[in-house]
C-alpha positions in Angstrom: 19.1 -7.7 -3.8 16.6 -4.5 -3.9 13.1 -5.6 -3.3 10.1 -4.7 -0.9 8.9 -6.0 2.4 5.6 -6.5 2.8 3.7 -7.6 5.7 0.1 -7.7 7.1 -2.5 -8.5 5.1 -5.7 -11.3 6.5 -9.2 -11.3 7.1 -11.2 -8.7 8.4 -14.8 -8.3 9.2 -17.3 -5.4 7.6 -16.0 -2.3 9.5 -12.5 -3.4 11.0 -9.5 -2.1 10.6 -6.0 -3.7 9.0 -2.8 -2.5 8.5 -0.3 -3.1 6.0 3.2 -2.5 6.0 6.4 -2.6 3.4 9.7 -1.3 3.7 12.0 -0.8 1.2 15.3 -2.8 1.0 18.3 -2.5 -0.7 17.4 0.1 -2.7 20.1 2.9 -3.4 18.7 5.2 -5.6 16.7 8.5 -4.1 13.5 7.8 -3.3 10.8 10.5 -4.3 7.1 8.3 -4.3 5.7 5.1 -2.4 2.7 4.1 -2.7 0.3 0.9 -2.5 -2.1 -0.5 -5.3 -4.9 -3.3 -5.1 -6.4 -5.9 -7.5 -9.1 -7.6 -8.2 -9.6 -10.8 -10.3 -10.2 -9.3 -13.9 -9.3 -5.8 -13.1 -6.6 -3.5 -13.8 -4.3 -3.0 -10.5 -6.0 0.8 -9.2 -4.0 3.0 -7.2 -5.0 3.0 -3.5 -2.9 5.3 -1.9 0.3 7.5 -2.8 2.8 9.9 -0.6 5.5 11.5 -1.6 8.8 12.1 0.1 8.2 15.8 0.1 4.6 14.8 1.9 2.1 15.4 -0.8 -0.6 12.5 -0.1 -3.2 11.1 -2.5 -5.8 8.6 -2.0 -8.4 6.8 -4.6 -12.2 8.1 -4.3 -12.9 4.8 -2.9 -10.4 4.9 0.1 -10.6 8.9 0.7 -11.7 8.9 4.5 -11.3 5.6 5.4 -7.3 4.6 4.9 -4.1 6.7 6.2 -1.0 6.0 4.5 2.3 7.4 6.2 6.2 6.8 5.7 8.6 6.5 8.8 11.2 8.8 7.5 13.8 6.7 9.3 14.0 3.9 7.0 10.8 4.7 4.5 8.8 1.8 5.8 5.4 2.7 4.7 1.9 2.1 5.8 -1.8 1.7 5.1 -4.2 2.1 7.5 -7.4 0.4 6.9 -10.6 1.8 8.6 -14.1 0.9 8.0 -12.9 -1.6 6.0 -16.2 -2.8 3.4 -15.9 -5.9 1.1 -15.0 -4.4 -2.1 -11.8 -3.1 -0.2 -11.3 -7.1 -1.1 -7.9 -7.4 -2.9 -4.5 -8.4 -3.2 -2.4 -5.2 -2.4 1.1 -4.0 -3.8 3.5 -2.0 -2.3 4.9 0.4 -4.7 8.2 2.5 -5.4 9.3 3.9 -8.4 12.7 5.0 -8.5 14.7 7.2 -11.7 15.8 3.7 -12.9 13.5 0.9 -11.5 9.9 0.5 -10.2 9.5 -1.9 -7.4 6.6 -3.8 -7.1 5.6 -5.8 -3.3 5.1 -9.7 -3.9 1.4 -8.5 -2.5 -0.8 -9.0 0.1 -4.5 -10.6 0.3 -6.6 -8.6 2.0 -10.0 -9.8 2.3 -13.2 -8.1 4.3 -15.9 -10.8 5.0 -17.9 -11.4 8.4 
């Protein structure tokens, strides 16, 4: 069955660094965007980090010169990597991959930043 693999994901202090992973599974149609996503408690799920197959990147204002996403293009395993990590980077993250029929969502991951 198609879904996503997450992993990674803990506690980190004020100014570490995490990394997150998810790789796509089962999924037969073209890929074209993956991506992750956070939430907090009473907020809308915010877009953290996008790339595109074709390499286009985007990040959030809030994660612009701190995370790197990337894609293995081997088996479009994606990650995040978390630098400088603050406290409001707190949140449970999603892996995300829309495809021309389905969007896939990651179960998520709990990230918290506390010392």
């Amino acid at each position: 069955q198609a879904h996503l693999e997450e992993s990674g994901g803990g506690l980190v202090q004020p100014g570490g660094s995490l990394r997150l992973s998810c790789r796509p599974s089962g999924i037969t149609d073209e890929l074209y965007l993956l991506g992750w996503y956070r939430q907090t408690p009473g907020k809308e799920r915010e877009m953290v980090a996008l790339i595109r197959v074709a390499g286009n990147i985007n990040y959030s204002n809030a994660v612009q010169g701190r995370f790197k996403i990337s894609r293995d293009n081997t088996d479009n395993t994606i990650y995040l990597q978390m630098n400088y990590v603050k406290p409001e980077d707190t949140a449970v993250y999603y892996c995300y991959v829309p495809t021309g029929t389905q969007t896939y969502w990651g179960r998520g991951l709990q990230v918290t930043v506390s010392s």
